[in-house]
Every structure is written in C-alpha cells, then in structure tokens.
N, C-alpha and C positions, 0 to 999 in steps of 0.2 A: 734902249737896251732891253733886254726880251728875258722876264721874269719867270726860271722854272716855278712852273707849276706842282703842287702835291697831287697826285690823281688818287681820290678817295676812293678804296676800294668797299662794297657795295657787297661782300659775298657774307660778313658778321649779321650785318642788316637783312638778307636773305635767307638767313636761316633762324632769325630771330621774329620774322614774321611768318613763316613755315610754323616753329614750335607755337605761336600765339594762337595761329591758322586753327591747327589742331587743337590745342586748348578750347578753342570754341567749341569744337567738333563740327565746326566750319569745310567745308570740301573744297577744294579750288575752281570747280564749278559755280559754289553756289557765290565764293569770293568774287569770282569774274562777272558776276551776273548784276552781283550787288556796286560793283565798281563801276558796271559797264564793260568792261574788257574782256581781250579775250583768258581763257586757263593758259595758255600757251605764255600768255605775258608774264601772270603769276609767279610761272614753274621758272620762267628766266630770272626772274627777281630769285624766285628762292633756292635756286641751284647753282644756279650761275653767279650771281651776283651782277645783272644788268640791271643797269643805271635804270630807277623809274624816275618819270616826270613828277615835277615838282607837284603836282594837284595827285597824283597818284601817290605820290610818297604821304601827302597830308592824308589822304583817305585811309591809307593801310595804318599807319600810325594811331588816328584817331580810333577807329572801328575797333583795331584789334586790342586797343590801348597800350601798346610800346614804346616806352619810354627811350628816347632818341641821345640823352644826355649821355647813357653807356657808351653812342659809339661816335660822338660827337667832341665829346669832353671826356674820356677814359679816367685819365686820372682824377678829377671831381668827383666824387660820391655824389651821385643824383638825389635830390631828397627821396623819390619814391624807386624803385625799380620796376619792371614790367612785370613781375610776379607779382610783386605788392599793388601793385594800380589792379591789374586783373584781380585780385583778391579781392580790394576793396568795390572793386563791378560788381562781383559773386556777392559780396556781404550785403549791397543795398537791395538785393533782392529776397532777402530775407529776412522775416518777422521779429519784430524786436525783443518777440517775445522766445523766438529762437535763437537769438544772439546767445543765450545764458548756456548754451549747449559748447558754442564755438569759445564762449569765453572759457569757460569751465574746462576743454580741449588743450587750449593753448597753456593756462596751468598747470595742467598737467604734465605735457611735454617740456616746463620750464623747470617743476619740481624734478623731473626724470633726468633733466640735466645736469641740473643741479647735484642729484646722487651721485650721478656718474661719476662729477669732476670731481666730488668729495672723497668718493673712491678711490679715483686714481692716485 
C-alpha cells in the first residue's frame, strides 16, 4: 500500500537564510563562492523555496548559524533561536572587557520594560 507523503515545503527556510545571508552582510555571490555553488542556486533556495541537497542545507545552516528546530519542530521552542545563536557569534567576538557595555544595554532595555508595563 503506497504511503502519502508530507512534501516539506522549503520557502520559510529560504527566507530564513536570505535574512541570516544579510545579517552577515554576506552577498549571494560571496555565499556561492564559499559553498562552492552557483548564486543562481542560492537565489532558488531563498525565493523559491528549492529543495537544497542535503550537504548544502548542513552548509547553509552551519555558516550562517540557523537554527533548523523553528521549521522542523514548529511547535517545540528550540532552546536557542537563529537571532540568539547569531548573537551569541557576534558576542564571542568581543572583548570581555566590552561585554560590561552589552551587559549594561540589555539592563537597560529590561528596566525600560519594566516601566512600561508598570505603566500601563
């Protein structure tokens, strides 16, 4: 007996490595260059939503750090999201002695919220 299939569609995941893309401030050229591919593959992944190969989907994933659980497991809360993983890329690359800056930031907008809600 012949089991429907779900056909995963591929167009959330192609726009979620488009917005990463840019996050980097990465070009689709230099992405194809770095993957080996062509831009043309890229722009299908991230417009379209064409199925990439399995070594190309690990590649996009890994590089641009996109956490896969969003559109794999939707309803699980993934422990980290692709904001937060990318964030935390950005944070190891700065001084520990400049954390006290980002720490001090995030404070900030935690007291600012805190007002807020107190207000309303």
């Amino acid at each position: 007996m012949k089991q429907d299939k779900v056909k995963y569609d591929f167009k959330a995941f192609g726009q979620a490595i488009k917005e990463a893309r840019k996050a980097k401030g990465i070009s689709r050229n230099q992405l194809a260059d770095r993957l080996n591919i062509t831009p043309r593959y890229i722009a299908s992944i991230e417009n379209s939503g064409q199925h990439p190969s399995l070594q190309i989907f690990y590649e996009l994933v890994t590089f641009l750090d996109v956490s896969v659980d969003q559109f794999f497991f939707p309803v699980k809360t993934p422990d980290k999201t692709t904001q937060r993983r990318q964030l935390d890329e950005l944070l190891n690359g700065v001084e520990e002695t400049d954390l006290v800056i980002v720490t001090d930031t995030v404070k900030g907008i935690q007291k600012a919220k805190e007002a807020r809600e107190a207000g309303e």
